[in-house]
N, C-alpha and C positions, 0 to 999 in steps of 0.2 A: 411662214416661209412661202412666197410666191412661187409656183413653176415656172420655166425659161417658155418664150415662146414657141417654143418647135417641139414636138412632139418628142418625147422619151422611148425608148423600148419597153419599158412600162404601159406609157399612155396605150401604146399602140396594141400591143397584144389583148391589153383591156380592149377595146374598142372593137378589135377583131371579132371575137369571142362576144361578147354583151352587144354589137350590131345584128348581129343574125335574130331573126324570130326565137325560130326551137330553142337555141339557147338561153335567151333573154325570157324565154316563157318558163321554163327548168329554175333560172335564175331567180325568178319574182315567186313561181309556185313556190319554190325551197322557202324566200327572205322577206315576202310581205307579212305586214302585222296580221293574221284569222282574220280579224273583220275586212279588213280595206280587203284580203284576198277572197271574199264571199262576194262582195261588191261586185268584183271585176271579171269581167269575159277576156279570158286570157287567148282566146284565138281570134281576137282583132286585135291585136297587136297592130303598130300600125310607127313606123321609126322617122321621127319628127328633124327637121333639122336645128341646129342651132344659131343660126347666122344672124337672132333675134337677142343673143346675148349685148350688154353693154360693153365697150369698148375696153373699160378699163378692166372689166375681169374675161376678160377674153384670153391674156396672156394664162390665166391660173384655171383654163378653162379646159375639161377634160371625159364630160359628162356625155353620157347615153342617154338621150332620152326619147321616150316611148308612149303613145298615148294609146288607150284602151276606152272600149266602150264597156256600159254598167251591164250587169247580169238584167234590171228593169230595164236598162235603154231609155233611161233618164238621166242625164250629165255626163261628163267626161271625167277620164279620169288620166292621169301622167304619172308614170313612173320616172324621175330623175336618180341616174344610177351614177354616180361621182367615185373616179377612181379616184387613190391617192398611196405617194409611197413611202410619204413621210408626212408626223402627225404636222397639224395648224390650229393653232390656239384659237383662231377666227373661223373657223372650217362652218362651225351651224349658221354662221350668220351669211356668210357667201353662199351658204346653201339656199338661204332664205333668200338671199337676191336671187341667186337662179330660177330659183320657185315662181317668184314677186314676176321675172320677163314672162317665165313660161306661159302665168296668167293673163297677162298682158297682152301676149300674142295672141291665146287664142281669141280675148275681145277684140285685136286687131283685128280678127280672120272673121268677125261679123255674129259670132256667139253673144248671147246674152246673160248672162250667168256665168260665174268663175267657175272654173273646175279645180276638182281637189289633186294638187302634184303635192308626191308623194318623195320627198330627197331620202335618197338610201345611198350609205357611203361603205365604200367595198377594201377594204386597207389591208395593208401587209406590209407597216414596215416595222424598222428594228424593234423601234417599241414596243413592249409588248404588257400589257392589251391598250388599246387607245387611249391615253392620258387624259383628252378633255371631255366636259360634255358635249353633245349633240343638240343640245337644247337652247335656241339662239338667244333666250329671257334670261340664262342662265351668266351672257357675258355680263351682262347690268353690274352696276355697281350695288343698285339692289335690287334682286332679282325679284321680290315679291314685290316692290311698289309697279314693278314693269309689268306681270303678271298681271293683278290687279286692271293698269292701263290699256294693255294690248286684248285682251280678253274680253273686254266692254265696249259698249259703241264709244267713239271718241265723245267729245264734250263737243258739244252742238252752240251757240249763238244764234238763234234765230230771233231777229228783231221784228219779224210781221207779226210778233203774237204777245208783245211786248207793250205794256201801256205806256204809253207820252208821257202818265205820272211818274212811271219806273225810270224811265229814261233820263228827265228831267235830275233824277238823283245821283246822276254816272257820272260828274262832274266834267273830266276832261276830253271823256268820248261821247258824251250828252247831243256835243254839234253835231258828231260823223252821223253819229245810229241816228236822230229826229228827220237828217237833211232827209239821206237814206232810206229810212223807213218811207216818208213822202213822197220822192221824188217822182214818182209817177202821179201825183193829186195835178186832178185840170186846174183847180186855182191854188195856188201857195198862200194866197193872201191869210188865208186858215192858220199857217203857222208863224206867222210875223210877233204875235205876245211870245210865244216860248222861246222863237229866234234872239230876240230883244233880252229878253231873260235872260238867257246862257252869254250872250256878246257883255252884256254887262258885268259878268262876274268875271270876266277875263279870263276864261276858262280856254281860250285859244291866242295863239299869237296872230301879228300880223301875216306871216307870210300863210298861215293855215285858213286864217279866213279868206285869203285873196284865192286859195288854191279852191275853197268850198264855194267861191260865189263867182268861179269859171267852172266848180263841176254845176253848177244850178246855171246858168247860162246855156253848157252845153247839150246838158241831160231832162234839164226838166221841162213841163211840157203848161207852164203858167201862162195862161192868156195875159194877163197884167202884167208883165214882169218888169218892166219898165216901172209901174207903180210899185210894184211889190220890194225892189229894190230901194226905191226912194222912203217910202217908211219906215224900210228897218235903222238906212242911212239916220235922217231925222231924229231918231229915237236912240241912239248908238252915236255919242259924239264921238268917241276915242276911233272910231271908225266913220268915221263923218264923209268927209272930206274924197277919199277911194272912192264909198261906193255912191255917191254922188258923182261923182267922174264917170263911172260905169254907166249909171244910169242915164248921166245926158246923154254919153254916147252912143246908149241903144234908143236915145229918143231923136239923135241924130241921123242915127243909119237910118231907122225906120222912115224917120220923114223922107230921106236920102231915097231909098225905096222907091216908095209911093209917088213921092217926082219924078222918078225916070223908067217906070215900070211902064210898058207900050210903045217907047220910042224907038225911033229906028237903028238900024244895027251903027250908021256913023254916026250915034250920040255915043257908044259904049265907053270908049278914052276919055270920054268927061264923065263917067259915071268911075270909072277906075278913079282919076284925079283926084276926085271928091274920098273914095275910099281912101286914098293915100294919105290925104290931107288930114282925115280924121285919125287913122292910124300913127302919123307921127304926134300927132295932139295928145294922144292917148299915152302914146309912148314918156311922152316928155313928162307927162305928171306918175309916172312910174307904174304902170298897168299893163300887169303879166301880157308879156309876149301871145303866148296862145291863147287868152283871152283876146285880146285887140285882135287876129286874126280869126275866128268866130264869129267878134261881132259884125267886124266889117265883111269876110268873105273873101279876103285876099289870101293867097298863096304866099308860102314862106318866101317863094323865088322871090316875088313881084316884091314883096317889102324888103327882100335886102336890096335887090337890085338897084330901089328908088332909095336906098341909104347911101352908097358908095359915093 
């Protein structure tokens, strides 16, 4: 059950009461768990605002909160004190989003390390004693496989540590993680057998490869590319034909280049021309849009402008 947006006579006397220090220090000495209250230096209290909450639970938003420094004066520590006057079946888990900002902000505010917010819910309504749990794993469907999950570092992917043999075995994500893995090596030419290899097995469609050989265009940093390109082409008939296209056309701009690099500023319209020229060439044998702007250098304006 959501709160309305405007404050209750509820809300409000809560807030009165648990905004002042002394009483919010009464409050937490009484309702902290022993440890976290050994933790914490209860006379820096210190009353945080909330304006860092997310929009959508803004409305169901009703929370005191409080930050404290450690008895060592090593980390921070947040009391979130959540009224409420009737129970919510979701209640641990919005706790946990409030929790989740509070963290957030303080990294906003230039912290390095999370601090531990502490959600403590303060109730009084009919129900009597509070129907559900508190415990946000608890909403799962099953609570221990989530348990298990939440409780461990997530499942990590790291392909820098991964051998080119392992990879080679991934069948239809073999292209992403090898492109990836490499794409900072000064020559590519290095991965053209394993490239060849995968295009072979048709382990990618067309538009996936057209998409991997404008991110290797864009990203990658291969002196040859121009060569590099035309090997794989050669060797990869069912892709033949593309990246041959690609490739004259970066042997086109290149040359394109090099002829007009030094000339005076009233050559530049012929040096445009020339890029437009190759750009609709490129266009017309079906070569991704943002690829042909890459290789030639032209602005989205300039190419449609010169299509109308």
């Amino acid at each position: 059950m959501q709160k309305p947006t405007t404050s209750t006579p509820h809300d409000a006397v809560f807030k009165k009461f648990l905004g002042h220090p002394d009483t919010a220090r009464d409050f937490l000495d009484s309702y902290l768990p022993a440890p976290l209250r050994e933790l914490c230096d209860l006379n820096t209290l210190k009353l945080e605002p909330g304006s860092f909450i997310e929009e959508d639970l803004r409305a169901s938003y009703s929370d005191v909160l409080w930050s404290l420094k450690t008895r060592t004066g090593k980390g921070y520590i947040y009391a979130l004190i959540e009224h409420q006057s009737s129970p919510d079946a979701h209640m641990a888990f919005r706790m946990m989003r409030y929790a989740v900002a509070a963290m957030q902000n303080h990294l906003d505010a230039g912290h390095k390390t999370l601090p531990l917010v502490v959600p403590i819910l303060f109730y009084h309504g009919v129900a009597s004693p509070y129907p559900f749990s508190l415990c946000w794993l608890d909403e799962f469907d099953d609570p221990e496989t989530a348990r298990q999950l939440y409780s461990a570092a997530f499942p990590l992917v790291d392909i820098t540590v991964v051998s080119d043999d392992e990879i080679m075995q991934h069948r239809r994500m073999a292209l992403l993680e090898l492109v990836q893995k490499h794409i900072r090596e000064r020559d590519l030419m290095v991965l053209v057998d394993k490239l060849v290899a995968l295009l072979i097995k048709g382990h990618a469609n067309d538009s996936q490869v057209e998409t991997l050989f404008n991110y290797l265009v864009q990203s990658g940093s291969a002196p040859r590319f121009e060569a590099f390109i035309r090997e794989v082409a050669l060797r990869v008939p069912q892709h033949k034909e593309r990246l041959m296209t690609i490739a004259e056309c970066l042997r086109e701009s290149g040359r394109r280049t090099g002829l007009l690099e030094g000339k005076l500023e009233g050559k530049r319209e012929g040096k445009k021309d020339e890029a437009l020229r190759i750009a609709h060439a490129m266009l017309e044998k079906g070569i991704d849009r943002e690829l042909v702007l890459i290789i030639t250098g032209l602005a989205i304006d300039e190419l449609t402008v010169s299509s109308d």
